[in-house]
N, C-alpha and C positions, 0 to 999 in steps of 0.2 A: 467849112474850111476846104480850101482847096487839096487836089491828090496830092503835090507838092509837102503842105504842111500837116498831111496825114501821115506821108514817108518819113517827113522830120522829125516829128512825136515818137514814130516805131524804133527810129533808129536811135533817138537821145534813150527811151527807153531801154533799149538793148544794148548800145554803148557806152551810156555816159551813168557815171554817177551821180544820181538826182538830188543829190544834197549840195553839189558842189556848187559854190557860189561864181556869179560875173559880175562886176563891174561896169553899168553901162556908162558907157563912156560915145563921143561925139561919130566913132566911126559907125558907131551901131545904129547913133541916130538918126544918121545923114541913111538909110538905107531907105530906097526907093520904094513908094508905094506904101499901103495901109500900116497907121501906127498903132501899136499896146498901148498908149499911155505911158511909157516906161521913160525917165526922169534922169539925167546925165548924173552920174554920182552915187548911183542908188546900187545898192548892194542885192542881186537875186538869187536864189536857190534854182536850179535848171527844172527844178517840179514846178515852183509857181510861172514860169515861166513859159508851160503848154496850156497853159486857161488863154493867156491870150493871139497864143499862135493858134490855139484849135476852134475858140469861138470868136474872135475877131479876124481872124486870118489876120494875123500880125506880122510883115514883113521882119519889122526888129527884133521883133521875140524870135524867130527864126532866124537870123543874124546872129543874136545874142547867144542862142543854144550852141547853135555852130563852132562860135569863139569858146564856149567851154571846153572843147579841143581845140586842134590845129582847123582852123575851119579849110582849108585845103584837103585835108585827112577827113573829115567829119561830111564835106562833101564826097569824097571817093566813096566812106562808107556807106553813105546813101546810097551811090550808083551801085555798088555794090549788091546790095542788099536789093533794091533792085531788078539787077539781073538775077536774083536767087529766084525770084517768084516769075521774071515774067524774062524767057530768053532771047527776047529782039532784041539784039545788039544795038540797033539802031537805036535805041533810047537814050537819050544822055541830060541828068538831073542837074542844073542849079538849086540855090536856096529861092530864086524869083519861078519857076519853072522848067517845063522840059522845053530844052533845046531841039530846034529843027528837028520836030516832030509834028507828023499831020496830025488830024484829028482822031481820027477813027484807031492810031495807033494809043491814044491817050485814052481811048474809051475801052481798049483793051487791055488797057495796062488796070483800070479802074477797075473793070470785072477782075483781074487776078487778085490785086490786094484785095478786095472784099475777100472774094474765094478763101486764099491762102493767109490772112491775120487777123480782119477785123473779126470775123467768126469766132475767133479763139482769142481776138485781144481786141473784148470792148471798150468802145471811147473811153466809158466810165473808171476801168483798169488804166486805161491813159493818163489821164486825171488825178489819180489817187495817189 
């Protein structure tokens, strides 16, 4: 999975109640790039729904999390969350990726979340 849908998982972890269900519906499904599988109508729990943002890199399933809040709100808290671990202002998160950002700032950003979560919040904990 991409860093993007690694920040997604940490922050629906941390912010959102993983029992709460979404509704996907056509706006989640029109969502650019790689699909979950995930079925217009279909009722999901925001847990089942980091298996296929984490091992498919799933555009919608990241969509879909998002909408389990305000996804404007659910965005901030990314950036957010974000700037906790890594203080380059210059970074700025979508659900599709980081915004005008070079490379070598996204390989820095990589080494901090390892560093600072994945260490103490394995994938597997993700998941569960």
């Amino acid at each position: 999975a991409s860093v993007t849908k690694l920040v997604t998982a940490v922050v629906a972890r941390e912010a959102l109640d993983l029992d709460s269900r979404v509704v996907i519906d056509d706006a989640i499904l029109a969502t650019e790039g790689v699909a979950g599988s995930l079925r217009r109508g279909e009722s999901l729990r925001v847990r089942e729904l980091l298996y296929p943002l984490l091992m498919v890199s799933s555009n919608d399933a990241a969509e879909a999390i998002a909408r389990a809040e305000s996804r404007d709100n659910f965005i901030a808290l990314m950036n957010r969350w974000v700037r906790s671990i890594e203080p380059a202002k210059q970074l700025s998160l979508t659900l599709q990726g980081f915004r005008h950002v070079i490379h070598h700032r996204r390989v820095m950003f990589w080494q901090s979340l390892k560093r600072f979560r994945l260490r103490t919040m394995g994938l597997s904990t993700l998941l569960s």
